[in-house]
PDB file of the backbone (N, CA, C, O) and the ligand in Angstrom, with CONECT records:
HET     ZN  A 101       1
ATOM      1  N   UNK A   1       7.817  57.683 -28.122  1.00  0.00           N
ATOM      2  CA  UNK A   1       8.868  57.088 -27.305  1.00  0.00           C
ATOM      3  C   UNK A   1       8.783  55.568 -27.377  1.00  0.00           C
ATOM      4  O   UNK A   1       7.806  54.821 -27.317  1.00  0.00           O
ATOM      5  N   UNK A   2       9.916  55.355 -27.504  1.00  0.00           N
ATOM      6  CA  UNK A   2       9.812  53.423 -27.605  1.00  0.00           C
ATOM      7  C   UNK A   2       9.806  53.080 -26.316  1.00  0.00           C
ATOM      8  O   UNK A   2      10.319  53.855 -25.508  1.00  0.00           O
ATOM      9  N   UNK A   3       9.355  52.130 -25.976  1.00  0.00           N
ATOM     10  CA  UNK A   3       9.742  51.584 -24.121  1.00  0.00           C
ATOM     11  C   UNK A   3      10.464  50.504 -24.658  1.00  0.00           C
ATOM     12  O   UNK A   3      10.239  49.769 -25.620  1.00  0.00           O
ATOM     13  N   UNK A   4      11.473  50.566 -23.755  1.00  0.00           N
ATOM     14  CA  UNK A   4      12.166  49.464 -23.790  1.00  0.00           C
ATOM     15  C   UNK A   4      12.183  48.023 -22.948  1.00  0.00           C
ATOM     16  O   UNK A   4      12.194  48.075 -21.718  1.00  0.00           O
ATOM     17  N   UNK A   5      12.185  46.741 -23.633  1.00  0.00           N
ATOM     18  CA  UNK A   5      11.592  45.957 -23.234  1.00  0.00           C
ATOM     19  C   UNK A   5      12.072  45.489 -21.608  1.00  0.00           C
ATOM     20  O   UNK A   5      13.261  45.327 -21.333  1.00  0.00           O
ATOM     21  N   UNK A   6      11.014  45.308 -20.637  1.00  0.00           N
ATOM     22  CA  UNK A   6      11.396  45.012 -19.362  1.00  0.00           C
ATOM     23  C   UNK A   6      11.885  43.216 -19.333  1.00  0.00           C
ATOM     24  O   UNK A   6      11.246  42.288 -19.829  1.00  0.00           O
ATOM     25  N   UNK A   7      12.966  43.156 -18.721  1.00  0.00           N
ATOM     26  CA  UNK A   7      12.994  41.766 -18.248  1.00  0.00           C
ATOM     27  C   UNK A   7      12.677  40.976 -16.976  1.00  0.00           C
ATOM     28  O   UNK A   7      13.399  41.003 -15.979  1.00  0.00           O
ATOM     29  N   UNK A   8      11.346  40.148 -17.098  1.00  0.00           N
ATOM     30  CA  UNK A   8      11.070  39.888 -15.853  1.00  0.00           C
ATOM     31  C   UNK A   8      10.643  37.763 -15.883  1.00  0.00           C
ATOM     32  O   UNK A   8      10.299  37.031 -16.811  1.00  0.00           O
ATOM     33  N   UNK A   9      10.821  37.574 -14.876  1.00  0.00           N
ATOM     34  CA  UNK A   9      10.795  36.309 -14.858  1.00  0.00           C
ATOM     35  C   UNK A   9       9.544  35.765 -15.638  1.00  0.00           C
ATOM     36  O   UNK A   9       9.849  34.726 -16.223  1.00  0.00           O
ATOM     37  N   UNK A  10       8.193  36.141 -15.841  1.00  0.00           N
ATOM     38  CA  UNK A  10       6.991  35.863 -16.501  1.00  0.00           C
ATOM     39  C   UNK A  10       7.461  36.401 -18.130  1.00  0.00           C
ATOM     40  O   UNK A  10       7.150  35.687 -19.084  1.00  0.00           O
ATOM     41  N   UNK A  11       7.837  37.041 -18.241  1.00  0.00           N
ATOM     42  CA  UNK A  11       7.821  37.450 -19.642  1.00  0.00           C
ATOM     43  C   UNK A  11       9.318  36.707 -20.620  1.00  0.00           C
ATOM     44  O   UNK A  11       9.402  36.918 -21.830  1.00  0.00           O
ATOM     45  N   UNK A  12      10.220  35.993 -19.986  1.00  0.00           N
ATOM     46  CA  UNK A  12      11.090  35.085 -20.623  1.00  0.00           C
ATOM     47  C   UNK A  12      11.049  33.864 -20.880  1.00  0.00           C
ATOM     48  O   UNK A  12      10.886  33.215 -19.847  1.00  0.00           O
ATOM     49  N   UNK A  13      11.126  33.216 -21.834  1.00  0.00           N
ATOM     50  CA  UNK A  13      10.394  31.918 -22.163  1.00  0.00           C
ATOM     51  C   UNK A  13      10.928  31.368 -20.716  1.00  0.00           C
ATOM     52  O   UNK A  13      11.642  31.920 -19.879  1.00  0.00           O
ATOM     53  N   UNK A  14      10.229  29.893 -20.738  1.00  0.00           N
ATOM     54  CA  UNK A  14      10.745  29.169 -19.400  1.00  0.00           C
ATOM     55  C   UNK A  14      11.464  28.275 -20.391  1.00  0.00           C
ATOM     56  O   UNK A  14      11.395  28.235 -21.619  1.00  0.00           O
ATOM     57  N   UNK A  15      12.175  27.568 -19.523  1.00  0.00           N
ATOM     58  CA  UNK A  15      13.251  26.015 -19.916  1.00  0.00           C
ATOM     59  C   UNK A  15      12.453  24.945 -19.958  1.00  0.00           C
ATOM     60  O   UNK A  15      11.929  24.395 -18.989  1.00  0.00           O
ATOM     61  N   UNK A  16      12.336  24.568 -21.407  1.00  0.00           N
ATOM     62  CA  UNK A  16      11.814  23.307 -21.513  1.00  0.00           C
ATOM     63  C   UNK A  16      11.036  22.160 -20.108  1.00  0.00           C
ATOM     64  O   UNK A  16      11.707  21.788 -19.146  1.00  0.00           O
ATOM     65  N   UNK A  17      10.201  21.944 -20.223  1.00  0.00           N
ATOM     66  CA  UNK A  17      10.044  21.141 -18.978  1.00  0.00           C
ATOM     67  C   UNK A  17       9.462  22.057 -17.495  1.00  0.00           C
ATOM     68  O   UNK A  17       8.928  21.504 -16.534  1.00  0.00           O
ATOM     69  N   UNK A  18       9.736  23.628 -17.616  1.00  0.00           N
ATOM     70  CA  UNK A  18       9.034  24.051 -16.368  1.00  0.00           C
ATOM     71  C   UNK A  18       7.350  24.024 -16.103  1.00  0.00           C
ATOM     72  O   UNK A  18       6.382  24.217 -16.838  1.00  0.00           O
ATOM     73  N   UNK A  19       7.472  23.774 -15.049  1.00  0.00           N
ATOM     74  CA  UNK A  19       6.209  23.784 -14.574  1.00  0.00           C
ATOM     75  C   UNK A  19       5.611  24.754 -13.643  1.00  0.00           C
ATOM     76  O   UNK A  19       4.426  25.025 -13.449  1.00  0.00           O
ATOM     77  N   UNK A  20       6.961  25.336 -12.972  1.00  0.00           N
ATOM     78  CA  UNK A  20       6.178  25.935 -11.912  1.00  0.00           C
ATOM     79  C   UNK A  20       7.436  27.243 -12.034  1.00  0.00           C
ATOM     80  O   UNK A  20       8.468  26.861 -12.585  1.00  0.00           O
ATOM     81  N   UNK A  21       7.425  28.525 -11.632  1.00  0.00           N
ATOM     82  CA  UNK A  21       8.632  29.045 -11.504  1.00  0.00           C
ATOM     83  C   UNK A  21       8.593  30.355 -10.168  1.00  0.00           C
ATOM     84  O   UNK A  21       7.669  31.168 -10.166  1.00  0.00           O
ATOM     85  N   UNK A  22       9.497  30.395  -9.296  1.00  0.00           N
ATOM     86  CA  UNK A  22       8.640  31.120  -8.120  1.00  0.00           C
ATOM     87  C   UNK A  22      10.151  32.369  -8.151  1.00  0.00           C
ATOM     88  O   UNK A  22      11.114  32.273  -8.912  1.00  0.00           O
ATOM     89  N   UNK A  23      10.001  33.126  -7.417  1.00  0.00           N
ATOM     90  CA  UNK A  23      10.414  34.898  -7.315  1.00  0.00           C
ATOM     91  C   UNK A  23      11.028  34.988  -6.693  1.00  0.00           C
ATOM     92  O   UNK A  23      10.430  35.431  -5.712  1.00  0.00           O
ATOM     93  N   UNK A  24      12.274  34.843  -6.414  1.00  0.00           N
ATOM     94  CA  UNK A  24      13.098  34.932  -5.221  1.00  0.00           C
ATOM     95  C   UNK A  24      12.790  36.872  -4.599  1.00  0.00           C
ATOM     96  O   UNK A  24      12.737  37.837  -5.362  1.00  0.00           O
ATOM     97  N   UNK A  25      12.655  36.917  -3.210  1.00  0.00           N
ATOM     98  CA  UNK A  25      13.039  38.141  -2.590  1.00  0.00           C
ATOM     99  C   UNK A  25      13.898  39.233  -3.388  1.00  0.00           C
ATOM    100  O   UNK A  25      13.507  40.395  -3.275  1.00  0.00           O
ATOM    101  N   UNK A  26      15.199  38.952  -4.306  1.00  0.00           N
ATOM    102  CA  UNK A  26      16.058  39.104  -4.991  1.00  0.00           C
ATOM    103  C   UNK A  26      15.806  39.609  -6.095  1.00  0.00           C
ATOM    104  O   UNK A  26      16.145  40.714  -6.519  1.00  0.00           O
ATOM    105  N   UNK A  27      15.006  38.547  -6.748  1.00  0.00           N
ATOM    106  CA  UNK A  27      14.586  39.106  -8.115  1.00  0.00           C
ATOM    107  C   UNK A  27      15.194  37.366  -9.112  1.00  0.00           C
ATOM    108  O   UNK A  27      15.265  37.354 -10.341  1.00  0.00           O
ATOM    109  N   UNK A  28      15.439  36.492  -8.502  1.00  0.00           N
ATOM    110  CA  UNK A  28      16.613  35.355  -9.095  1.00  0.00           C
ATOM    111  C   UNK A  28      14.345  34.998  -9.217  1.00  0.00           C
ATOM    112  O   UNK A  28      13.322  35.599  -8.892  1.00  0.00           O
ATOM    113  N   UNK A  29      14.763  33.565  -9.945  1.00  0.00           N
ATOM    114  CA  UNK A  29      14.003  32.744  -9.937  1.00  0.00           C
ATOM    115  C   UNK A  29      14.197  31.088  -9.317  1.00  0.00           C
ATOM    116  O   UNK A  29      15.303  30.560  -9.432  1.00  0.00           O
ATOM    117  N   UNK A  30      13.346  30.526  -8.831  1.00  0.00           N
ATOM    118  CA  UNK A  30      13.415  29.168  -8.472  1.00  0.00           C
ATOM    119  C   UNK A  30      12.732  28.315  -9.299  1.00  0.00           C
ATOM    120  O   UNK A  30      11.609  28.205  -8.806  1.00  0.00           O
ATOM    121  N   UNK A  31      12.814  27.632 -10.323  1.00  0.00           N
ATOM    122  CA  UNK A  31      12.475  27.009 -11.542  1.00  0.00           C
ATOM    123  C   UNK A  31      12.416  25.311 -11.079  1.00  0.00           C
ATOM    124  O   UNK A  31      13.315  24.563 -10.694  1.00  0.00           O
ATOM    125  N   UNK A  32      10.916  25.074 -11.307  1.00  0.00           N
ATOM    126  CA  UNK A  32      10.304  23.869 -10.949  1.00  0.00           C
ATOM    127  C   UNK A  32      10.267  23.103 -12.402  1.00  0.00           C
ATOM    128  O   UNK A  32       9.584  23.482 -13.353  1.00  0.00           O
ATOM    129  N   UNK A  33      10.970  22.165 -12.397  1.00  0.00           N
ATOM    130  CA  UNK A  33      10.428  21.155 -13.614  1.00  0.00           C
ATOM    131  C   UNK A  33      10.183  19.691 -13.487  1.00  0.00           C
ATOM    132  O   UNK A  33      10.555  18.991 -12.545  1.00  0.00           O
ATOM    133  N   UNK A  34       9.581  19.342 -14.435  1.00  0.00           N
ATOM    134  CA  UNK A  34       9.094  17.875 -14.707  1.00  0.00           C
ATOM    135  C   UNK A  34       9.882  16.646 -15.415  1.00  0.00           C
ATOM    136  O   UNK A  34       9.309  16.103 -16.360  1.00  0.00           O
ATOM    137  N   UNK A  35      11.147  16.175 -15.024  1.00  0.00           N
ATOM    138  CA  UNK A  35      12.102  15.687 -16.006  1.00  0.00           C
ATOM    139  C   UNK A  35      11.334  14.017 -16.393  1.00  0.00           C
ATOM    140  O   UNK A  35      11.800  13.007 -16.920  1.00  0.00           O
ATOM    141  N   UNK A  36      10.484  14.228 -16.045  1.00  0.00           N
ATOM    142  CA  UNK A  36       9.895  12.794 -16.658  1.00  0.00           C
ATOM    143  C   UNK A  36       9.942  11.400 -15.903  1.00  0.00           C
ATOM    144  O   UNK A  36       9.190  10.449 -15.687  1.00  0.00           O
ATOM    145  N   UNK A  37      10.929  11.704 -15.688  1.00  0.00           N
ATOM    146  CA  UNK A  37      11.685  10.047 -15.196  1.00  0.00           C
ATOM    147  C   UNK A  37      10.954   9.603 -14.450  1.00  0.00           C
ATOM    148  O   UNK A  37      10.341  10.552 -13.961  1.00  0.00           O
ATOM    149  N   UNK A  38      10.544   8.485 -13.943  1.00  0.00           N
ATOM    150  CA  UNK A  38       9.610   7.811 -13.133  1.00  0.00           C
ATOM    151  C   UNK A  38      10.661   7.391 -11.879  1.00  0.00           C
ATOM    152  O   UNK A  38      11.755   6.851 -12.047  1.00  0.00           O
ATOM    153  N   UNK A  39      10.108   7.742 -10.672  1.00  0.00           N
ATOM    154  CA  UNK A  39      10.910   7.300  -9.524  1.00  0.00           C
ATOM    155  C   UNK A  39      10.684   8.534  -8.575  1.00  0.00           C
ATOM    156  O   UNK A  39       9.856   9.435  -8.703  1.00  0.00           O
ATOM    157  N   UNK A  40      11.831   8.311  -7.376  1.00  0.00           N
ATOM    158  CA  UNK A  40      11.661   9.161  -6.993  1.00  0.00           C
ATOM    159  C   UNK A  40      12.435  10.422  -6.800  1.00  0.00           C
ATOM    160  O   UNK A  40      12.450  10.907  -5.668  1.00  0.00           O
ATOM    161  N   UNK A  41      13.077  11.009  -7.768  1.00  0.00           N
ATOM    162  CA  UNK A  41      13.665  12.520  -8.648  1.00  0.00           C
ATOM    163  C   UNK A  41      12.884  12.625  -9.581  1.00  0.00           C
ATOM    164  O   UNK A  41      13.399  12.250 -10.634  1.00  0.00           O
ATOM    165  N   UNK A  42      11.546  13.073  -9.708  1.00  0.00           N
ATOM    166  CA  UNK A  42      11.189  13.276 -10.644  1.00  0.00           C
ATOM    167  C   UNK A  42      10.914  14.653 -11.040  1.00  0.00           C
ATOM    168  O   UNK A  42      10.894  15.148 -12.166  1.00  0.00           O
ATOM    169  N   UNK A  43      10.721  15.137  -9.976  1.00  0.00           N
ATOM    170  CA  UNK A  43      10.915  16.756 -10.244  1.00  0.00           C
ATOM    171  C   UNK A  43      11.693  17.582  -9.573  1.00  0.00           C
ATOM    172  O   UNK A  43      11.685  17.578  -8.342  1.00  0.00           O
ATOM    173  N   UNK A  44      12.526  18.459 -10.334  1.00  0.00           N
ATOM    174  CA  UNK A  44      13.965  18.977  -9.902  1.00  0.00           C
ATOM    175  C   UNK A  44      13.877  20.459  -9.433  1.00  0.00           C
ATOM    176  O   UNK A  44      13.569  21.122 -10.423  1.00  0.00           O
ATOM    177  N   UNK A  45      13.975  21.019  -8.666  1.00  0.00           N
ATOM    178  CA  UNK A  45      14.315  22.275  -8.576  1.00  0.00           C
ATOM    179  C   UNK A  45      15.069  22.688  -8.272  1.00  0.00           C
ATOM    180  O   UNK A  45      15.707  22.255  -7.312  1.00  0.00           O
ATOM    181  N   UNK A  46      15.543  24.258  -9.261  1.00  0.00           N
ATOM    182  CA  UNK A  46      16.973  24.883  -9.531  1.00  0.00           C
ATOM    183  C   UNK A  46      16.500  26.479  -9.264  1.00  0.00           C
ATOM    184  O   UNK A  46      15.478  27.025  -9.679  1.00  0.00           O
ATOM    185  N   UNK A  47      17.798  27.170  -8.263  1.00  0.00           N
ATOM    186  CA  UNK A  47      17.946  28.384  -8.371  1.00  0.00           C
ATOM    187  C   UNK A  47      18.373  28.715  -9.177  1.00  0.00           C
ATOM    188  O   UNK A  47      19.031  27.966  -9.899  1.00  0.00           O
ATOM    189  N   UNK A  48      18.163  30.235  -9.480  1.00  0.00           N
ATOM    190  CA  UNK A  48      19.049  30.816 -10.673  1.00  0.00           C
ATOM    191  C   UNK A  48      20.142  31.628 -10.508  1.00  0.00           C
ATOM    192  O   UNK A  48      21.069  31.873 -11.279  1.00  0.00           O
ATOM    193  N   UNK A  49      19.797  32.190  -8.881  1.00  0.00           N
ATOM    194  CA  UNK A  49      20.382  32.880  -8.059  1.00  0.00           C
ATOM    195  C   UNK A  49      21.906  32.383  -7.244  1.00  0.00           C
ATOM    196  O   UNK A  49      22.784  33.180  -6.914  1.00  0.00           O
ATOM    197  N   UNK A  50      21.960  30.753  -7.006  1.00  0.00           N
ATOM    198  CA  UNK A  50      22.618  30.646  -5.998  1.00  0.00           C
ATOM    199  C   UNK A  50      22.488  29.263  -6.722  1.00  0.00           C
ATOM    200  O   UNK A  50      21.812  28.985  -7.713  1.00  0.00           O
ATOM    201  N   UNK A  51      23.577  28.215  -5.729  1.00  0.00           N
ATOM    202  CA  UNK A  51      23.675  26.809  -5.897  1.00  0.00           C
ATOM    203  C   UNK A  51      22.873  25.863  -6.156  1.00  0.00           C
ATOM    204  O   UNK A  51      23.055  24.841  -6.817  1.00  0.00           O
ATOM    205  N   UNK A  52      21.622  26.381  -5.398  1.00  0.00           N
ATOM    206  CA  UNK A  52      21.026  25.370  -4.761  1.00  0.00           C
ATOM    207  C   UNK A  52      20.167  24.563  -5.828  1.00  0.00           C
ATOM    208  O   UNK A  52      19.892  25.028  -6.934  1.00  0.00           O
ATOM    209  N   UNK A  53      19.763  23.283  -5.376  1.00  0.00           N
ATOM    210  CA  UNK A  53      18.802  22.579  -6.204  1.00  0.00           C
ATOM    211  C   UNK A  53      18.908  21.039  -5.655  1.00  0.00           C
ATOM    212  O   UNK A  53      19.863  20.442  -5.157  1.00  0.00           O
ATOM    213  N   UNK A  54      17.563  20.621  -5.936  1.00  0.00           N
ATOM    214  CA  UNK A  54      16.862  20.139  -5.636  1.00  0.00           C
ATOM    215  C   UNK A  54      16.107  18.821  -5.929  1.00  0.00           C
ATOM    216  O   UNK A  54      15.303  19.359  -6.690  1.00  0.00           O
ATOM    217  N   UNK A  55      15.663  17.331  -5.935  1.00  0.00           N
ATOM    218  CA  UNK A  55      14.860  16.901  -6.459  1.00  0.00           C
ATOM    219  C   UNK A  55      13.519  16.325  -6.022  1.00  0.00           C
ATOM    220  O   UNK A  55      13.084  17.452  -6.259  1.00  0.00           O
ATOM    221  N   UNK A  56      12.686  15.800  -5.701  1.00  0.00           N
ATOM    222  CA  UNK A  56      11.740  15.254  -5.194  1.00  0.00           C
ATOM    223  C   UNK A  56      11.111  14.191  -6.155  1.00  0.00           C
ATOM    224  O   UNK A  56      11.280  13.971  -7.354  1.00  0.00           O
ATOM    225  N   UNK A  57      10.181  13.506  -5.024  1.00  0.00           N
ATOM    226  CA  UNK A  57       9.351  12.741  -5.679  1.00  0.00           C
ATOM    227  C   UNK A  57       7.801  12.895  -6.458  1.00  0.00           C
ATOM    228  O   UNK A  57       7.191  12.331  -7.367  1.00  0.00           O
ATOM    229  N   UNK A  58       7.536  14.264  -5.295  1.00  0.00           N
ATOM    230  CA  UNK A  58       5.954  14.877  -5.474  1.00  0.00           C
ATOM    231  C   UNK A  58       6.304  15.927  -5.675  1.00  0.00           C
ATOM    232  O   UNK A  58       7.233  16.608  -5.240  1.00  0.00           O
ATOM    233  N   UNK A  59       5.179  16.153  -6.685  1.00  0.00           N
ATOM    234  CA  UNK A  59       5.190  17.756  -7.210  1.00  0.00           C
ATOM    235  C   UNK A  59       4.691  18.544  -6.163  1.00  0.00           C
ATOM    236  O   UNK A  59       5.024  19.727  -6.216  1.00  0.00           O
ATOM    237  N   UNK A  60       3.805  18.117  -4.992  1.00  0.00           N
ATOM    238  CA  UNK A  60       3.792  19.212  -3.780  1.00  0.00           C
ATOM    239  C   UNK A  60       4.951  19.637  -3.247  1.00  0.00           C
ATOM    240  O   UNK A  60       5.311  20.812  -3.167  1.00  0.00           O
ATOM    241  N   UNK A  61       5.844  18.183  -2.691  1.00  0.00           N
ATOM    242  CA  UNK A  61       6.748  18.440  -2.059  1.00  0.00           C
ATOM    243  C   UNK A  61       7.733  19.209  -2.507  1.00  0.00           C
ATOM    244  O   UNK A  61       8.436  19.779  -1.673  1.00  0.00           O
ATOM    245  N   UNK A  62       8.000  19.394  -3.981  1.00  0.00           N
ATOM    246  CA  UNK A  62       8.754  20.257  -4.803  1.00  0.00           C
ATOM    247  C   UNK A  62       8.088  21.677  -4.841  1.00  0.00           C
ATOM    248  O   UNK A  62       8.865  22.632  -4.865  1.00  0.00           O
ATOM    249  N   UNK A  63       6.992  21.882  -4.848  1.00  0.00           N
ATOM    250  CA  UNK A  63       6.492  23.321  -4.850  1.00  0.00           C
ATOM    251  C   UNK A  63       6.515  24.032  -3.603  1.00  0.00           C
ATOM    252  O   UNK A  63       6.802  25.226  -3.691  1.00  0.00           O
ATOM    253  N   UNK A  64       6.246  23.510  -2.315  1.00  0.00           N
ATOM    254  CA  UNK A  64       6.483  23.829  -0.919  1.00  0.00           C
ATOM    255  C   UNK A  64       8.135  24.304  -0.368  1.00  0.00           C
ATOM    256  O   UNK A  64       8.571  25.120   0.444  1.00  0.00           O
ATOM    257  N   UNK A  65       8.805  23.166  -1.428  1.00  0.00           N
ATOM    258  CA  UNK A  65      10.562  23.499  -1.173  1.00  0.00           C
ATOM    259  C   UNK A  65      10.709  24.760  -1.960  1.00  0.00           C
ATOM    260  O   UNK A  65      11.125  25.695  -1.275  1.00  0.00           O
ATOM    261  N   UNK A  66      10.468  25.053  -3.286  1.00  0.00           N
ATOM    262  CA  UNK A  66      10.947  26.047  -4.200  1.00  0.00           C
ATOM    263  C   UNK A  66       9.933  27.632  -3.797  1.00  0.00           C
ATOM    264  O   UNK A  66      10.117  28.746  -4.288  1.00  0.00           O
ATOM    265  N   UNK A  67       8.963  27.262  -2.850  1.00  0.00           N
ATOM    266  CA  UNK A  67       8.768  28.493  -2.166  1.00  0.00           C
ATOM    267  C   UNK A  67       9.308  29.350  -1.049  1.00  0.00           C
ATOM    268  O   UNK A  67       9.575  30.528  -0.808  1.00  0.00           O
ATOM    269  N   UNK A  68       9.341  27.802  -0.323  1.00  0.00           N
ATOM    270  CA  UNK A  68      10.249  28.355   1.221  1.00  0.00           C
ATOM    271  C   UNK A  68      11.710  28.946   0.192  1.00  0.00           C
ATOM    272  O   UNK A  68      12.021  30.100   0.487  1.00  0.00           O
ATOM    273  N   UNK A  69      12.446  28.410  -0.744  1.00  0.00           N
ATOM    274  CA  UNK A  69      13.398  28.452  -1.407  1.00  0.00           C
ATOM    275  C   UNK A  69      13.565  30.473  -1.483  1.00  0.00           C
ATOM    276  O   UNK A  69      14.331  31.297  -0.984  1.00  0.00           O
ATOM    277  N   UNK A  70      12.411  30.514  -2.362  1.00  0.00           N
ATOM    278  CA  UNK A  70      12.534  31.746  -3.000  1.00  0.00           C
ATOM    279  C   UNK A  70      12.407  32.502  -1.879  1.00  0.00           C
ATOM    280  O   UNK A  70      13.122  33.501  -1.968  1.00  0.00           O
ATOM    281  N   UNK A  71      11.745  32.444  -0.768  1.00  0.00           N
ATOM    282  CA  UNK A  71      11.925  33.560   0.347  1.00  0.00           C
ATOM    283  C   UNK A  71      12.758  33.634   0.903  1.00  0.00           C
ATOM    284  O   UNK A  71      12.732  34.550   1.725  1.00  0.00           O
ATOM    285  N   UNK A  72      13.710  32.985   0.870  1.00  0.00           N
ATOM    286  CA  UNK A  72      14.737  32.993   1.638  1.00  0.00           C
ATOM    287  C   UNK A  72      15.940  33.888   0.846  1.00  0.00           C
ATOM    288  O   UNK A  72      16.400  34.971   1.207  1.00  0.00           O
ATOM    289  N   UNK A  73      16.393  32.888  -0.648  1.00  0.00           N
ATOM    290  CA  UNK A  73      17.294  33.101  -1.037  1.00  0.00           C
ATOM    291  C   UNK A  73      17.471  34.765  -1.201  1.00  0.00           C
ATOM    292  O   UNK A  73      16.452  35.454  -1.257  1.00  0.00           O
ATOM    293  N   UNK A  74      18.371  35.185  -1.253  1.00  0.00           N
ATOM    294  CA  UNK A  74      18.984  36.093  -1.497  1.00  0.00           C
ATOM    295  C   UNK A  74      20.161  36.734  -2.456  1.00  0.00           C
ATOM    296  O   UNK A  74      20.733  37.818  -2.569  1.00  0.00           O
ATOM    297  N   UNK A  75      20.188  35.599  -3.004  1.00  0.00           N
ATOM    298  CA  UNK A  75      20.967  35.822  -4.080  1.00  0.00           C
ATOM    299  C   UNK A  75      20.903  36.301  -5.389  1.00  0.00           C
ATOM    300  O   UNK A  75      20.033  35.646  -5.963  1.00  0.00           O
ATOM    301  N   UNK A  76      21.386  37.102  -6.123  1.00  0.00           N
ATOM    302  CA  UNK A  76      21.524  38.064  -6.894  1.00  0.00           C
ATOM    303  C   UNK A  76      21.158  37.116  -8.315  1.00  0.00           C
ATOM    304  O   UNK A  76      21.694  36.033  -8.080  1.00  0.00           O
ATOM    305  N   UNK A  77      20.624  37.053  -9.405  1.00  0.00           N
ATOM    306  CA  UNK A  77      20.643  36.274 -10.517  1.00  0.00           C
ATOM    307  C   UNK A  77      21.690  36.890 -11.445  1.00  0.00           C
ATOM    308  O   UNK A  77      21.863  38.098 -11.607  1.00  0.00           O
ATOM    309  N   UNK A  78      22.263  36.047 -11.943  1.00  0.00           N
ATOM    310  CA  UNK A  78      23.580  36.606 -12.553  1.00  0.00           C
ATOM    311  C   UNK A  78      23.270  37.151 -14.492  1.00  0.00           C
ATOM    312  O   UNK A  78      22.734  36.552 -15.424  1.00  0.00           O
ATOM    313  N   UNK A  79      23.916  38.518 -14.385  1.00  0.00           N
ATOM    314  CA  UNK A  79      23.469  39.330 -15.933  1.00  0.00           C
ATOM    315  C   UNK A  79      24.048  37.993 -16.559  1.00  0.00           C
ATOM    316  O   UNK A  79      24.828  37.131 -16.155  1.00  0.00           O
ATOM    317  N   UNK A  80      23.090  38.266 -18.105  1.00  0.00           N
ATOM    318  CA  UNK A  80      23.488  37.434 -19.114  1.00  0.00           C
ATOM    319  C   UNK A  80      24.533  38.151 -19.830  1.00  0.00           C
ATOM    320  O   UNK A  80      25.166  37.652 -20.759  1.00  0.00           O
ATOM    321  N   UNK A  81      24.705  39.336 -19.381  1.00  0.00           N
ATOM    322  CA  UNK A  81      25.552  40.479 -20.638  1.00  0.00           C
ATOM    323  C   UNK A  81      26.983  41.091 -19.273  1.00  0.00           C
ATOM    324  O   UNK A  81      26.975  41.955 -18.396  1.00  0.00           O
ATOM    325  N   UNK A  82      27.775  40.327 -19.643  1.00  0.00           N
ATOM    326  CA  UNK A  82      28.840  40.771 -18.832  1.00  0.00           C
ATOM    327  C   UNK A  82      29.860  42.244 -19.690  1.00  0.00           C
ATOM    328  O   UNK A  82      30.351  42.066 -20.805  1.00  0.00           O
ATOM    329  N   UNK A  83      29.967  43.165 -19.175  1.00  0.00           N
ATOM    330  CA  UNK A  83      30.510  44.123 -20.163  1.00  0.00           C
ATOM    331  C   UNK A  83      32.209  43.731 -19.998  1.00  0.00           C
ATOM    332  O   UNK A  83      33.048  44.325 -20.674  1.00  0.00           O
TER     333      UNK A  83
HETATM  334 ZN    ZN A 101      18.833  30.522  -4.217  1.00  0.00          ZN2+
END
């Protein structure tokens, strides 16, 4: 029997630049990255699920947001394969 491959947030490459990526309740992801820039947006966080997003100055303060984030959200992550 072949298994067919599962899709889960750990097993899909991440987007250039992630650093951190957290689990929404849902199943969406909250995707922490590092865009470089010096200041204070330096690290952005994006649902995958819903609108929301994010930037900060500290990578704590960005990891503390994109957790409370993921427990909350509830939003559905949208198929890549629309029939
Ligand atoms: Zn969300």
């Amino acid at each position: 029997m072949i298994q067919q491959p599962v899709s889960t947030p750990w097993q899909v490459p991440w987007p250039e630049g992630t650093i951190a990526r957290y689990w929404t309740v849902a199943g969406a992801t909250v995707d922490l990255t590092d865009n470089g820039r010096a200041g204070s947006r330096r690290y952005d966080t994006k649902c995958t699920g819903c609108p929301h997003e994010d930037s900060f100055k500290f990578e704590d303060s960005a990891h503390r947001q994109a957790q409370a984030h993921a427990e909350r959200c509830r939003a559905l992550p949208r198929p890549e394969v629309t029939p």
